[in-house]
Every structure is written in C-alpha cells, then in structure tokens.
C-alpha positions as CSV (number, residue, x, y, z in Angstrom):
1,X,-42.3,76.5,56.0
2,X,-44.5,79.0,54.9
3,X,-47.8,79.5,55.9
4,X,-49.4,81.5,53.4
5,X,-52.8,83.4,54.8
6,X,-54.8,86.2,52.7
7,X,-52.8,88.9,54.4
8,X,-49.3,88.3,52.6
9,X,-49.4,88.6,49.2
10,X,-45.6,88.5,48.8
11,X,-45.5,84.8,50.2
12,X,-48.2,84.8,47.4
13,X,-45.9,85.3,44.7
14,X,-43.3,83.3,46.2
15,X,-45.6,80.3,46.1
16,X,-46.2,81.0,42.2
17,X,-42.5,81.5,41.5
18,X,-41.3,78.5,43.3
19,X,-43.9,75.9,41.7
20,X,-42.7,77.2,38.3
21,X,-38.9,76.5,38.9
22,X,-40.1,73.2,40.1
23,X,-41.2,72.8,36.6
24,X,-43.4,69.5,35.4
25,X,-43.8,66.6,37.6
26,X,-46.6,64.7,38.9
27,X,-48.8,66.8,41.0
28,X,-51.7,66.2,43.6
29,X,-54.5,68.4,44.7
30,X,-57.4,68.0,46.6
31,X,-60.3,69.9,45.7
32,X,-63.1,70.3,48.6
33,X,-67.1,71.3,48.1
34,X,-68.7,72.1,50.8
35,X,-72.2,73.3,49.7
36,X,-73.5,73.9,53.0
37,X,-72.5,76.9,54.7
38,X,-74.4,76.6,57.6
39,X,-73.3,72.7,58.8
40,X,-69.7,72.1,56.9
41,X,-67.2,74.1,58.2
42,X,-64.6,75.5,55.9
43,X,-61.4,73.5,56.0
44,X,-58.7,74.2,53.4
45,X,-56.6,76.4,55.4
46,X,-56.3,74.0,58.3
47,X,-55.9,71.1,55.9
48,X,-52.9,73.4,53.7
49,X,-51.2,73.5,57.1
50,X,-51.6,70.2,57.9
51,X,-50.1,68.9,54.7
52,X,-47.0,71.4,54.9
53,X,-46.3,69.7,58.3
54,X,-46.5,66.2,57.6
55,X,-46.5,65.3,53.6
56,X,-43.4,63.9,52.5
57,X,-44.1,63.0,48.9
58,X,-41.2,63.7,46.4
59,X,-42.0,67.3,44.8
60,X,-41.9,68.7,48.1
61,X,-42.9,72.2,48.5
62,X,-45.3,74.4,50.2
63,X,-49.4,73.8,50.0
64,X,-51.2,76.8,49.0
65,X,-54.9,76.4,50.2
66,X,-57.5,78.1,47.7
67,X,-60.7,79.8,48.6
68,X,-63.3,81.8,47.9
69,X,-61.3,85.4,48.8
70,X,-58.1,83.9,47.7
71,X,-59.2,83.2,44.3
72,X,-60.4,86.9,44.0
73,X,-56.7,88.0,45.4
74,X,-55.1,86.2,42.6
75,X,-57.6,87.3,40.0
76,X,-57.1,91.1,40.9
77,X,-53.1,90.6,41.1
78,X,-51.9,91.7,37.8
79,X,-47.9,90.6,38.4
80,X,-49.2,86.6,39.4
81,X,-51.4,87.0,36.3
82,X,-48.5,88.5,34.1
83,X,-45.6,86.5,35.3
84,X,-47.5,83.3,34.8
85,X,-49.5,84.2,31.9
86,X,-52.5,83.1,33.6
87,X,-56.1,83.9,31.8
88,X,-58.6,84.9,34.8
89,X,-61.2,82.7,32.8
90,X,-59.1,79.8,33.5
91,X,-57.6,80.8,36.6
92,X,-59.1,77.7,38.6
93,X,-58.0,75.0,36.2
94,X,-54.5,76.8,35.9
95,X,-54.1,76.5,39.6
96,X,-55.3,72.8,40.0
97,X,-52.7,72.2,37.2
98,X,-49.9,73.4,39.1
99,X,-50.7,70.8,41.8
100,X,-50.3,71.7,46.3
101,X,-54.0,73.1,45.9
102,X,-56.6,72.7,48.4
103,X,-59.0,73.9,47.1
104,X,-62.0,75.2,48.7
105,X,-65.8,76.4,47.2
106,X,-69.3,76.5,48.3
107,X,-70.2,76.2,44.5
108,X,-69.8,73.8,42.0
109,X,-66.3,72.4,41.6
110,X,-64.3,73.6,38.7
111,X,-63.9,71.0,35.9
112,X,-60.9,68.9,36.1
113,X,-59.7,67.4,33.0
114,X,-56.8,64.6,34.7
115,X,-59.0,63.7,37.5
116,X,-56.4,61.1,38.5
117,X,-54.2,64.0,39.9
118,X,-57.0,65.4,41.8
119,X,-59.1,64.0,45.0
120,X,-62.4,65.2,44.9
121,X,-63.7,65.6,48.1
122,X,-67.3,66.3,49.2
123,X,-68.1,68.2,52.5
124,X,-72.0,67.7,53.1
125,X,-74.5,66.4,55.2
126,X,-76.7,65.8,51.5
127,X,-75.4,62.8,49.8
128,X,-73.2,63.7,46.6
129,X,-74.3,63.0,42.8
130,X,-72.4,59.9,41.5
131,X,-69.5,59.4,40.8
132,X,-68.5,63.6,41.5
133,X,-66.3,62.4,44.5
134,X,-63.3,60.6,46.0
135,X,-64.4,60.9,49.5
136,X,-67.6,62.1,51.0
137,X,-67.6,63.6,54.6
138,X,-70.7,65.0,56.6
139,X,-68.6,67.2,59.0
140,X,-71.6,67.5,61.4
141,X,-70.4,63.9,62.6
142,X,-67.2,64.5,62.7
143,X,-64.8,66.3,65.5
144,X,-63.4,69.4,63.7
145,X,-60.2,68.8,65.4
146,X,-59.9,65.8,63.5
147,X,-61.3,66.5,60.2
148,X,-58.4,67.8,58.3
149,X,-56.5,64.6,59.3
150,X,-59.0,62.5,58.2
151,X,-59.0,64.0,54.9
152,X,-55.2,64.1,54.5
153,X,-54.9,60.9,55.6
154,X,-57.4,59.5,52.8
155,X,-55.5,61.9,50.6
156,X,-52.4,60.3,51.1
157,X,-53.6,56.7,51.2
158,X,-55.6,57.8,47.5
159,X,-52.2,58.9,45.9
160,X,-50.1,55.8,46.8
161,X,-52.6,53.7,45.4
162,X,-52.7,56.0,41.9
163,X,-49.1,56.3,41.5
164,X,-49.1,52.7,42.0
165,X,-52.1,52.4,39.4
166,X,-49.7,54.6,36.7
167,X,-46.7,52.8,37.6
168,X,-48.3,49.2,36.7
169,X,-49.9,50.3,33.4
C-alpha cells in the first residue's frame, strides 16, 4: 500500500500514472468542507488511510487524500500537469474526475458536475445550506478516533446504495 504524504512527490506521480492505466470505470470520491478551522479538525489524510486499509470495491487502488498544500504541490508540478494535460484552472474538477479523492478544503467546495460519484460531506458545528451535502458531521461531538470511520463507513454504505440506484435504472 502506499501512503502518500506531502513529502514524496514521486509516490505523487505514481498515484497519477497508475489511475490513468486504470483507465474509465466508475469512480467514488468524497469531498469534505470543513469551514471551521478552529472546532473541525482536518480529516482527509486519516480518512485516505483508512480507506486504503479496508475498501474493497472493484477498481481497487490507492486513495490519494487532497488538501489545501497538496493541491498547491500539484499545481506547481509541471510533469503531473504535462503528463496528464491537466489545466491548473481545472485542476480540482480534473482530480475529483479521476475518482480515490478525499478531498479536503476550508472553502467552498469545488463544483461537481456527476454528483452521484461524489459524497459531499460537511464538517461543521453551523448547520449546512440545503441540499449542499450527503452527510453532515459536527466533529466537536464526535471522538476523533472515530470520525474517519464514521465517515467511511457512511461512504461505503452511500455507494452500494447508488450503484444499486444505476444498476436498476
């Protein structure tokens, strides 16, 4: 398994290379707001390594957890950008696309055109707008030891259900 931190930008590039070969295919990502930096902690690299331990869904591979500093890593590497012909612009819709993603922002979460491949989750002790998430989660409540299971396990629950959903229509 590889566990890919902000240090190793070669296991970076690996990632990239290795969802290409896997080519199209129905791919899940989770994308998590947490607008509250002072009570929400930040969870996508604990919930990444969760997922590469226990998901066993079909398209295998590694999940690459997105943040903040990542995104700026992958913006500023000009071989990722190249090899993938990635546009910076789009860099966060690109990434989604490719499916594994948690991703991670304080901010407003990027726009998602096939929301049924992404679970929207909301991080806050502030109830969310309507209708802007899958799963809303005021961490303050919850132990953090237990958060990222929660959320993969809702994850996982969420995308048995919507293959199901695609496989009946």
């Amino acid at each position: 398994m590889i566990l890919l931190s902000h240090n190793h930008q070669g296991e970076l590039s690996d990632w990239f290379r290795v969802r290409k070969q896997k080519g199209p295919g129905t791919r899940f990502s989770i994308l998590i707001n947490s607008p509250c930096l002072v009570c929400q902690p930040r969870t996508a690299e604990s919930l990444a390594r969760y997922l590469n331990e226990f998901d066993e869904s079909s398209d295998g591979g590694t999940w690459l957890f997105v943040d903040d500093k990542r995104r700026e890593q992958i913006r500023e590497d000009r071989q990722i950008l190249t090899d993938h012909a990635m546009d910076p612009q789009d860099l966060d819709s690109f990434l989604i696309s490719l499916g594994k993603i948690v991703f991670e922002t304080s901010g407003d979460l990027p726009p998602v055109t096939d929301c049924d491949k992404v679970v929207r989750v909301h991080l806050s002790c502030k109830e969310p707008q309507e209708n802007s998430c899958d799963l809303w989660l005021n961490a303050k409540q919850i132990d953090p030891a237990t958060l990222s299971q929660m959320i993969a396990s809702s994850y996982m629950e969420w995308t048995v259900r919507n293959r199901h959903q695609r496989s009946s229509h």
